[in-house]
N, CA, C and O atoms as CSV, one atom per row, in Angstrom:
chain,resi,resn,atom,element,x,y,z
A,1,UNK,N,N,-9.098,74.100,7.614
A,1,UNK,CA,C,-10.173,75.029,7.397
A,1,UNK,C,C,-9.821,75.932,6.212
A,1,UNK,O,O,-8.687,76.339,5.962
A,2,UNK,N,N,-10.795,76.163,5.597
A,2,UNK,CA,C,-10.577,76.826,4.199
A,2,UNK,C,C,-10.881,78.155,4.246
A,2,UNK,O,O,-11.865,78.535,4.881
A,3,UNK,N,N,-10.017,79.076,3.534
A,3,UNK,CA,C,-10.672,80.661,4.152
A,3,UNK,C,C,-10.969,81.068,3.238
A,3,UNK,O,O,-10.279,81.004,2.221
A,4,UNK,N,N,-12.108,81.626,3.313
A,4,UNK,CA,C,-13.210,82.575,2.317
A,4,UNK,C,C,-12.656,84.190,2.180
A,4,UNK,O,O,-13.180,84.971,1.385
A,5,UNK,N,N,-11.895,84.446,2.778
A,5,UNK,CA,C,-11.710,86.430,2.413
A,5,UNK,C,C,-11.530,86.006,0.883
A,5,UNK,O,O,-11.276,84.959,0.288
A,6,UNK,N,N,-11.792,87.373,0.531
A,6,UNK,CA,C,-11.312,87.853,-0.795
A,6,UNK,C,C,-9.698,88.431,-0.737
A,6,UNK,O,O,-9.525,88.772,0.433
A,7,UNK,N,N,-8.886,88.593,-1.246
A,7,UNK,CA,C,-7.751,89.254,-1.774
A,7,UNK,C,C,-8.004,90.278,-2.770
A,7,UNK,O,O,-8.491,90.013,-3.869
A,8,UNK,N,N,-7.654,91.533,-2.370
A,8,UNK,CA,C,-7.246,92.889,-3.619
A,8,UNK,C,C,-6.029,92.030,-4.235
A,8,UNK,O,O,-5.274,91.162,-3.797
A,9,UNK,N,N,-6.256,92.882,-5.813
A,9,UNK,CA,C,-5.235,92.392,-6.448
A,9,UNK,C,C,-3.897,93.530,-6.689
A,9,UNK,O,O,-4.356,94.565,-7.174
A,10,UNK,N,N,-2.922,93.584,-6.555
A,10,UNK,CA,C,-2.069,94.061,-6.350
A,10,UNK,C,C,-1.657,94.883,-7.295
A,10,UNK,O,O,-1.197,95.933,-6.846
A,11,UNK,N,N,-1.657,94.783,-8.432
A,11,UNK,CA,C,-1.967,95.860,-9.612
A,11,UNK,C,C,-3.484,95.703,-10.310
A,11,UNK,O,O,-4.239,94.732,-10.272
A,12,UNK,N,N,-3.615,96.670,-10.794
A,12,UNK,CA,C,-4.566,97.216,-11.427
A,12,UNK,C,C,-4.963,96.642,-12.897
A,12,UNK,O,O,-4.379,97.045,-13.903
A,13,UNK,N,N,-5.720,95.934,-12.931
A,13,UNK,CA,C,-5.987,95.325,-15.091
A,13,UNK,C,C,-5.450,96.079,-15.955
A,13,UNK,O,O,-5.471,97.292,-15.746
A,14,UNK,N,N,-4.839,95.565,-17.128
A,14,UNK,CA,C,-4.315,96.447,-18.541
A,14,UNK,C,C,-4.882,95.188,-19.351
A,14,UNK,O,O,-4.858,93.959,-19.290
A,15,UNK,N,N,-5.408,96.219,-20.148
A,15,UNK,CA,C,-5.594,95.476,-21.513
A,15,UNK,C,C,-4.277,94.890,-22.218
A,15,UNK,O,O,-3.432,95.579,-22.791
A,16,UNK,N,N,-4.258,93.845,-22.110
A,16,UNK,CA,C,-3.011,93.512,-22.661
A,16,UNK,C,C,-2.422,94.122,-24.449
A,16,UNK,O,O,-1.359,94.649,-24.776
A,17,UNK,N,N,-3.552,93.782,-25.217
A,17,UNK,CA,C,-3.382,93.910,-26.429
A,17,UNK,C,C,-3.238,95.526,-27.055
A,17,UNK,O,O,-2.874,95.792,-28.200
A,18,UNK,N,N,-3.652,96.596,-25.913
A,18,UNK,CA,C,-3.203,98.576,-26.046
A,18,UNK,C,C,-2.144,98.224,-25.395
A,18,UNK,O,O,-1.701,99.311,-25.024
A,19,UNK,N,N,-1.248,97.199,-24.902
A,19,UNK,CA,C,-0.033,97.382,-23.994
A,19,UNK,C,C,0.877,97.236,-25.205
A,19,UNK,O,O,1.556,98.150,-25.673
A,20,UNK,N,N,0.806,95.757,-25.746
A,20,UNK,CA,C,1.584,95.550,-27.000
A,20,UNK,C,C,1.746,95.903,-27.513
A,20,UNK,O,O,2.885,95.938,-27.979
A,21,UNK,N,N,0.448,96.730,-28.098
A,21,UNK,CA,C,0.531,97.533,-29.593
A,21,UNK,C,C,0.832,98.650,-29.239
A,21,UNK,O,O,0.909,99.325,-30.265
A,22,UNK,N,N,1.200,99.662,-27.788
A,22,UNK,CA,C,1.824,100.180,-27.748
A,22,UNK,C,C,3.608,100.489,-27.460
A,22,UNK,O,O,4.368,101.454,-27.373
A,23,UNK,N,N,3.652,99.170,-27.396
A,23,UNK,CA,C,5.103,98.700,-27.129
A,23,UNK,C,C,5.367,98.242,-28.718
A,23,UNK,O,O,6.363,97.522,-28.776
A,24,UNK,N,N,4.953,98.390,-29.583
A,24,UNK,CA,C,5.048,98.093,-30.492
A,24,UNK,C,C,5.478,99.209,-31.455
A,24,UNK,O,O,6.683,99.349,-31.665
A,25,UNK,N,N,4.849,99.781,-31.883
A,25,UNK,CA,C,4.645,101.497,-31.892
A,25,UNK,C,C,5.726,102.243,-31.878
A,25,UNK,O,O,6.360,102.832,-32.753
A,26,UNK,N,N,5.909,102.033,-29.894
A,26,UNK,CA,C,7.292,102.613,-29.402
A,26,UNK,C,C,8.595,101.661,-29.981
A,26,UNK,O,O,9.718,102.089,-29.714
A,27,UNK,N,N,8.517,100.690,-30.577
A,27,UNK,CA,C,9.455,99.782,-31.022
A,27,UNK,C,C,9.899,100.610,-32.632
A,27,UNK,O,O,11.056,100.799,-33.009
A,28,UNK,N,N,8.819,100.949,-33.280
A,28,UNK,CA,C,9.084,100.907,-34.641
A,28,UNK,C,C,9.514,102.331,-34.200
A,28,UNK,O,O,10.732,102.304,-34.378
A,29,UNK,N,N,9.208,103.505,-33.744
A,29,UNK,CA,C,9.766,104.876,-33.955
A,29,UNK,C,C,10.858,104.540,-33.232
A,29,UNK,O,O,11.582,105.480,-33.561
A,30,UNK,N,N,11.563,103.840,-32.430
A,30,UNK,CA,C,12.576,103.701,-31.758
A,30,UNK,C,C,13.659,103.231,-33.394
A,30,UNK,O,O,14.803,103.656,-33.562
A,31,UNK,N,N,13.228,102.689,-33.977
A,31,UNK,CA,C,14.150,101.512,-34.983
A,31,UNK,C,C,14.121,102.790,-35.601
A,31,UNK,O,O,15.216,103.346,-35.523
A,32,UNK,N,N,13.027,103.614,-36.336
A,32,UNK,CA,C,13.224,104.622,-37.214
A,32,UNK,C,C,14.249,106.042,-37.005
A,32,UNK,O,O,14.872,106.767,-37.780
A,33,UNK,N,N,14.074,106.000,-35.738
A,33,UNK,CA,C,14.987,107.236,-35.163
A,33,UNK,C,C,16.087,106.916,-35.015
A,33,UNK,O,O,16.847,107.883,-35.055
A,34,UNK,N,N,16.546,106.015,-34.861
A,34,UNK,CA,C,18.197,105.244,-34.967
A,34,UNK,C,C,18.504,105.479,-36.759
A,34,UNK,O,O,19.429,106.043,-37.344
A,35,UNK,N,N,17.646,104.983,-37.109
A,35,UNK,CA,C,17.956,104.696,-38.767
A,35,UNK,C,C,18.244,105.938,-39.645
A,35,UNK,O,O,18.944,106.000,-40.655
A,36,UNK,N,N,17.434,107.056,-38.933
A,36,UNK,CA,C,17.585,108.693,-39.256
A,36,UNK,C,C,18.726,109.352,-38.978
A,36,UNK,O,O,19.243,110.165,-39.744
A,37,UNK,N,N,19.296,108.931,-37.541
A,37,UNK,CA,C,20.368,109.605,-37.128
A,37,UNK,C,C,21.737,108.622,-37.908
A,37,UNK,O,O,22.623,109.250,-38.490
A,38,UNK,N,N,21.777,107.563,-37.867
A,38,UNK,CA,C,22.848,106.785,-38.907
A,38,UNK,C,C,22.762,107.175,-40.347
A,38,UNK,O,O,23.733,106.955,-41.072
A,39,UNK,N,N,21.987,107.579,-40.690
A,39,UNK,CA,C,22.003,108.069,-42.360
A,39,UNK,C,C,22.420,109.317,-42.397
A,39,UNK,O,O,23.253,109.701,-43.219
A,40,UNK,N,N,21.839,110.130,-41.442
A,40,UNK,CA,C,22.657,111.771,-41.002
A,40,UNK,C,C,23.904,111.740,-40.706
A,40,UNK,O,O,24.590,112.727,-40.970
A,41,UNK,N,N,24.493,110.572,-40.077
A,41,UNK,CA,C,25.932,110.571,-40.077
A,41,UNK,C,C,26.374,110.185,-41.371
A,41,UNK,O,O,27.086,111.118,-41.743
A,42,UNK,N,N,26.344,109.414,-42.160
A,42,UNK,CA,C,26.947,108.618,-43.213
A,42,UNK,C,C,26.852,109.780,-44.266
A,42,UNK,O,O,27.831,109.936,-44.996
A,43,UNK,N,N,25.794,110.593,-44.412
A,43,UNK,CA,C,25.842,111.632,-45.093
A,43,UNK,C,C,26.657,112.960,-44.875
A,43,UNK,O,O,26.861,113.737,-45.807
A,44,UNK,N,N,27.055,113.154,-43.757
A,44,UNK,CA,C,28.122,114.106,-42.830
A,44,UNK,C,C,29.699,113.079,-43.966
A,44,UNK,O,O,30.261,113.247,-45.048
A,45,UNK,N,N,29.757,112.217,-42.964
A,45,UNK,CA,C,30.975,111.553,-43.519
A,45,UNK,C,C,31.447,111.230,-44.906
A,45,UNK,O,O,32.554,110.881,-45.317
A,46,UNK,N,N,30.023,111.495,-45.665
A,46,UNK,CA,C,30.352,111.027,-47.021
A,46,UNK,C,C,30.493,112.899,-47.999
A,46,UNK,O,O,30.757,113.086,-49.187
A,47,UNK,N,N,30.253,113.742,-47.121
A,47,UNK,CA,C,30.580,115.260,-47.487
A,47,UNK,C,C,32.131,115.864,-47.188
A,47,UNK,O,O,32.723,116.877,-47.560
A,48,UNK,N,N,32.458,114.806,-46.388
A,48,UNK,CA,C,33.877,115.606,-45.884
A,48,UNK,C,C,35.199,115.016,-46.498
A,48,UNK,O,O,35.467,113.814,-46.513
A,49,UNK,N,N,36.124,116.195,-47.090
A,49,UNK,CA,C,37.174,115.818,-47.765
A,49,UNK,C,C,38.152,115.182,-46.881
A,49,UNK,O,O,38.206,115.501,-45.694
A,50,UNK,N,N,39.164,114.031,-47.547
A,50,UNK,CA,C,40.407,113.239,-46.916
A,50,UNK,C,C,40.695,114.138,-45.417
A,50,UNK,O,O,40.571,113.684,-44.279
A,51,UNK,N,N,40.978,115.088,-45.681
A,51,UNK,CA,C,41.998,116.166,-44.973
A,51,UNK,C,C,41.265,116.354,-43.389
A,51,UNK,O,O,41.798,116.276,-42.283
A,52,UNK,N,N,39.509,116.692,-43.848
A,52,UNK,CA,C,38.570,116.906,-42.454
A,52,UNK,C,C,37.947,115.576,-42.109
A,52,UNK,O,O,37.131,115.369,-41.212
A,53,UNK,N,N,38.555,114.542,-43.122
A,53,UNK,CA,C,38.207,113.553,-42.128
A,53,UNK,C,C,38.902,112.676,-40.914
A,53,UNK,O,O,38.454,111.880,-40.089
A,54,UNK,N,N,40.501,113.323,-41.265
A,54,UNK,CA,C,41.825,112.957,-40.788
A,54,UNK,C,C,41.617,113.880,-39.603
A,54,UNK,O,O,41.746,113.447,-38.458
A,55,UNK,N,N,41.280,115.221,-39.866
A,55,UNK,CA,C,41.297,116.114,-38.957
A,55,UNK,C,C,40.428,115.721,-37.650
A,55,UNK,O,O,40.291,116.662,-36.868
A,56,UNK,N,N,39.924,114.718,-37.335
A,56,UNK,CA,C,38.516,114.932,-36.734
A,56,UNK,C,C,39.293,112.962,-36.397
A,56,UNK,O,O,38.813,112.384,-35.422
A,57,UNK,N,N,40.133,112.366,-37.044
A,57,UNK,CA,C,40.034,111.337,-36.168
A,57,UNK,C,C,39.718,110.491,-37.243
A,57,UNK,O,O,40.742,109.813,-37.330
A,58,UNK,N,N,38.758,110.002,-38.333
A,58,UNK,CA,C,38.344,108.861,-38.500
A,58,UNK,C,C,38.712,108.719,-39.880
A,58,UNK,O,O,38.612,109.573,-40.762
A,59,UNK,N,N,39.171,107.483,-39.976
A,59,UNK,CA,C,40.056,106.955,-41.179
A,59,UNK,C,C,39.446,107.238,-42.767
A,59,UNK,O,O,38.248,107.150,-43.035
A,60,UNK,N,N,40.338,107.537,-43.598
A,60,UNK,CA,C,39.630,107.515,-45.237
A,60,UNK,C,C,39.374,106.502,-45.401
A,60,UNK,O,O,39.980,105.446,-45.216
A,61,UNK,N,N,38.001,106.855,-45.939
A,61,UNK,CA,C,36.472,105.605,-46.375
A,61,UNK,C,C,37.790,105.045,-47.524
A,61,UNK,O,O,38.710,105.774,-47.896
A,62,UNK,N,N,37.586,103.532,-47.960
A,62,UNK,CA,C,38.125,103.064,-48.641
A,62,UNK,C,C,37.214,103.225,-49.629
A,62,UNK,O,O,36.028,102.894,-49.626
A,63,UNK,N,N,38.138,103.999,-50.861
A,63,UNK,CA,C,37.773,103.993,-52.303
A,63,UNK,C,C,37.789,102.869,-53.057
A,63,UNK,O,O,38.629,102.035,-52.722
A,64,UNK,N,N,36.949,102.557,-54.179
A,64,UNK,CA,C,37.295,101.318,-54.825
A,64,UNK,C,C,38.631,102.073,-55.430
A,64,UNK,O,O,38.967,103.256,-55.376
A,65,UNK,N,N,39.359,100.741,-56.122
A,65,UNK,CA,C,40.545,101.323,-56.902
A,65,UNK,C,C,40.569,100.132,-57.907
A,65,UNK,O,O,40.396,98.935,-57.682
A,66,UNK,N,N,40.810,100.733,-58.991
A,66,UNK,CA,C,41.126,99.516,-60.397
A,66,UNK,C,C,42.408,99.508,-60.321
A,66,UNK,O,O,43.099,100.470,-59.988
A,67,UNK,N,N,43.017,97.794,-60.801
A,67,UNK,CA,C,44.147,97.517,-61.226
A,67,UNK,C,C,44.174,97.347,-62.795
A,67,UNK,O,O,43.267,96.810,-63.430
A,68,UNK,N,N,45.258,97.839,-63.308
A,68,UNK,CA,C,45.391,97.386,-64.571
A,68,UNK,C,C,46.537,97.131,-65.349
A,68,UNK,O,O,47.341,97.999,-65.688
A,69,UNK,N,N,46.619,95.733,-65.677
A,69,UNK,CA,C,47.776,95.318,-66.063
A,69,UNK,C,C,48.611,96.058,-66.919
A,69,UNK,O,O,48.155,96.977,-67.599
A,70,UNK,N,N,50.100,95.651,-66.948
A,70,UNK,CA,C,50.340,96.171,-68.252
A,70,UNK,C,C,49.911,95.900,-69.480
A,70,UNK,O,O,49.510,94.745,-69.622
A,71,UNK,N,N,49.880,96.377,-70.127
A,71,UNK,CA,C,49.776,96.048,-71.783
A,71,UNK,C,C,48.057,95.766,-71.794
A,71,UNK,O,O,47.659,95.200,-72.812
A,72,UNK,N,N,47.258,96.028,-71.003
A,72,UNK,CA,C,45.706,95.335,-70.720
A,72,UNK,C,C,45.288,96.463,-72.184
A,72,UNK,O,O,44.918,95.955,-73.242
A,73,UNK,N,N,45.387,97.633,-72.062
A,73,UNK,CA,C,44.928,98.517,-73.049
A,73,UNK,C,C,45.329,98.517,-74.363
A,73,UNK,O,O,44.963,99.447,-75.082
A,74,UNK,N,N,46.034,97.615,-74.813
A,74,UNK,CA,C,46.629,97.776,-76.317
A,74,UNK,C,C,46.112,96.094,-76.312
A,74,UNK,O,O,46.051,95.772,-77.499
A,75,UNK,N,N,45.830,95.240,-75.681
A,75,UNK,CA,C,45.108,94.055,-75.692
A,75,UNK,C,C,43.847,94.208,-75.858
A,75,UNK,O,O,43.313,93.384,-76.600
A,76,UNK,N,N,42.921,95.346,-75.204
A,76,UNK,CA,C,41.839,95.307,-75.948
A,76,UNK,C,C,41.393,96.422,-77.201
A,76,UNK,O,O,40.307,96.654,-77.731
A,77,UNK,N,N,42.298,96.795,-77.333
A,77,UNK,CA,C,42.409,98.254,-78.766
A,77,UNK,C,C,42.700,96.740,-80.355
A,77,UNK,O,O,42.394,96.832,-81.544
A,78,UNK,N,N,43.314,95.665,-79.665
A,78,UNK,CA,C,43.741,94.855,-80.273
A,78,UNK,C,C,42.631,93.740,-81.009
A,78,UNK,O,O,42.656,92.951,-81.954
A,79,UNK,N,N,41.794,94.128,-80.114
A,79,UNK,CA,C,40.637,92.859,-80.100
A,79,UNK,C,C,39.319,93.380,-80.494
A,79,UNK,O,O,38.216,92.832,-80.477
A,80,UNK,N,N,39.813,94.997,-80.985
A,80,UNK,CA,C,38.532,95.662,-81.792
A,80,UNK,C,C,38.389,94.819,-82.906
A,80,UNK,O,O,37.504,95.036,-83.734
């Protein structure tokens, strides 16, 4: 025998597509507010001398550094 009741549905309808695009939304200010606070640090870290950055724990940013041979400078004074 086949039964005719109806069933309530157990949650309530959402528009799917105001769900997304608000999960969406909340996605991009989520990515942007990370990206704000990492640039606020890097800018902290990139203000502070050797000494307060030692002081505080975290290693000196590696500087580039040039090598230069001997004699490299009278080799190209040479080649004017």
């Amino acid at each position: 025998m086949a039964r005719t009741e109806t069933h309530a549905k157990a949650n309530a309808w959402k528009p799917w597509p105001l769900e997304a695009a608000s999960q969406g939304m909340a996605m991009v200010v989520a990515a942007f507010t990370a990206w704000r606070t990492a640039a606020a640090g890097r800018r902290a870290l990139a203000d502070m001398t050797p000494d307060q950055l030692k002081d505080i724990g975290c290693p000196e940013p590696a500087r580039p550094t040039l090598f230069l041979r001997v004699g490299l400078m009278t080799d190209l004074m040479s080649m004017r």
